[in-house]
N, C-alpha and C positions, 0 to 999 in steps of 0.2 A: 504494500500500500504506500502511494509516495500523497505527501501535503503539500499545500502551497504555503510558505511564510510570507504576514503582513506582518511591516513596522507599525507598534505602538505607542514604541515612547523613543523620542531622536532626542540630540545636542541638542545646544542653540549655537548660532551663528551671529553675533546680534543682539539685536531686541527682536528677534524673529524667532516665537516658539519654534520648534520641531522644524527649523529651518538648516538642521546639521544632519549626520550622519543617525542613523538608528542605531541603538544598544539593545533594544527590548523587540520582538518580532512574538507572536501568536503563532503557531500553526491551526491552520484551517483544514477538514476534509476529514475529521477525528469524527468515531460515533458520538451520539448524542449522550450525552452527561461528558463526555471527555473535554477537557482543555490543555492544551500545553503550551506555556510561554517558556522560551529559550532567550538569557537577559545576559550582558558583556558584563561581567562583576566591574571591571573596568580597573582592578588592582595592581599589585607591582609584577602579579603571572600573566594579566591580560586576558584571562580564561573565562569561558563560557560556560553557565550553569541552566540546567530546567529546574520547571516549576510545576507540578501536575496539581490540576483541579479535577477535580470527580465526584461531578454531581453538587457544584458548589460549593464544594469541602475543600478546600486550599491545605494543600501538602509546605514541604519544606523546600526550600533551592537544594539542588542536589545535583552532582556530578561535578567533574573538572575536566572539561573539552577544550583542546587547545583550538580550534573554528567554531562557528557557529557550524558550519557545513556537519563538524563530526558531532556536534550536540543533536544537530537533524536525523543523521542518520543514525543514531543509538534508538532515536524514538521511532523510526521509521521498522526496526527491527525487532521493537517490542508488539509490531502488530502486522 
């Protein structure tokens, strides 16, 4: 099963909200009660963690993926 990621939450550039680059992306395309946000911790590793929601029960950030790409595809393998 592959998803589509939308940016939810960017930089700013500015005085121009969400006018930078994306750190936080949703995947789309999950069954329903599923959510998974993939967010750039943005730290001194630069790593990338998920966030599973199930059923609007919000989990913990969890993993340490050096891409978003490999944060993607860990989730894409869990289904």
């Amino acid at each position: 099963m592959k998803f589509t990621r939308h940016a939810v939450m960017s930089f700013r550039e500015g005085n121009v909200y969400g006018s930078g680059k994306p750190f936080e992306y949703e995947l789309r395309g999950l069954p329903p009660g599923d959510q998974v946000f993939i967010n750039n911790q943005a730290d001194e590793n630069n790593h990338w963690q998920i966030l599973r929601v199930k059923n609007g029960v919000q989990g913990d950030w969890s993993g340490n993926y050096p891409t978003l790409d490999a944060a993607q595809e860990a989730i894409e393998k869990e289904y």
